[in-house]
C-alpha positions, -999 to +999 in steps of 0.1 A: +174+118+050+148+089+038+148+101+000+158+127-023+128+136-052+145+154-085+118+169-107+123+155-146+094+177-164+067+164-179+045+163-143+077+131-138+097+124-100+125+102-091+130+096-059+158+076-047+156+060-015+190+075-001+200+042+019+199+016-006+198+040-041+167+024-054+148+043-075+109+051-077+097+068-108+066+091-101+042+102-134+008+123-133-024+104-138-039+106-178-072+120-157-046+147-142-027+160-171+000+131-172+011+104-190+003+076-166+035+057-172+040+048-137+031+050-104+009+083-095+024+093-059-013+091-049-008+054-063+019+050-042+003+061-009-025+036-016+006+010-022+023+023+003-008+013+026-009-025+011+030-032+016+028-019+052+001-041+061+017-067+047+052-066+062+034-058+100+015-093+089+049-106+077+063-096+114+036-111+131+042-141+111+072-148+118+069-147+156+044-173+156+056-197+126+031-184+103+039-192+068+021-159+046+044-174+013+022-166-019-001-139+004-013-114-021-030-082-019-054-063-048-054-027-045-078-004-057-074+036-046-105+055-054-103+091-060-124+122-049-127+155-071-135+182-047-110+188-036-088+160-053-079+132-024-078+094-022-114+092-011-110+053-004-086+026-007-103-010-015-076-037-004-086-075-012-061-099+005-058-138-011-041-154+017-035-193+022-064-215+033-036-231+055-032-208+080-048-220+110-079-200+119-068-188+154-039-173+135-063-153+114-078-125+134-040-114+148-029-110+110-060-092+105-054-071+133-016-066+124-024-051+093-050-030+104-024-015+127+002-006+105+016+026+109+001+036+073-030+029+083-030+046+113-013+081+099-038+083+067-068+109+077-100+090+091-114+101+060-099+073+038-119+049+038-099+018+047-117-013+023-102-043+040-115-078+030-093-111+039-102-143+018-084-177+029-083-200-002 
């Protein structure tokens, strides 16, 4: 078992991830009846999309002495109404300007090829942009 999810009303989840007992707290959206006091679980698909690129770069990184250290990534999920669906996730990666420029395009490719990104629907969009700085 990967989780167990107990309903807490008020449109609330807690998951508990059932190897190490951390806990995830889930709320409805304001703009879908909740209280937005935490991660929506469409939220966390999006986030869920960002941290798996990440740790595939992270892997890649490590086999080749690649030091990601401070690597930050801005994620914005975009919603559709009809019928309701993550339309697009925008993901805006702040990377070091160190990393040597041959290294770049096999980190870019890493995370484009996270498993994430390759089970979401070919209709989320996928808004990738990597800035070394």
């Amino acid at each position: 078992m990967t989780s167990e999810i107990v309903y807490r009303g008020e449109l609330r989840t807690e998951a508990m991830h059932t190897a190490s007992g951390e806990i995830v707290i889930t709320d409805a959206p304001t703009d879908n009846m909740g209280k937005g006091e935490a991660f929506s679980p469409t939220d966390l698909v999006a986030t869920a999309l960002g941290a798996c690129m990440m740790t595939i770069m992270g892997i890649v990184a490590q086999r080749h002495d690649i030091d990601l250290r401070g690597t930050r990534i801005a994620v914005t999920k975009q919603m559709q109404q009809q019928p309701r669906k993550i339309a697009a996730v925008e993901l805006v990666f702040s990377l070091p300007a160190h990393i040597d420029p041959r290294h770049r395009q096999l980190l870019e490719n890493a995370a484009r090829t996270c498993p994430v990104a390759l089970s979401l629907e070919a209709s989320i969009l996928q808004l990738i942009t990597f800035n070394y700085a």
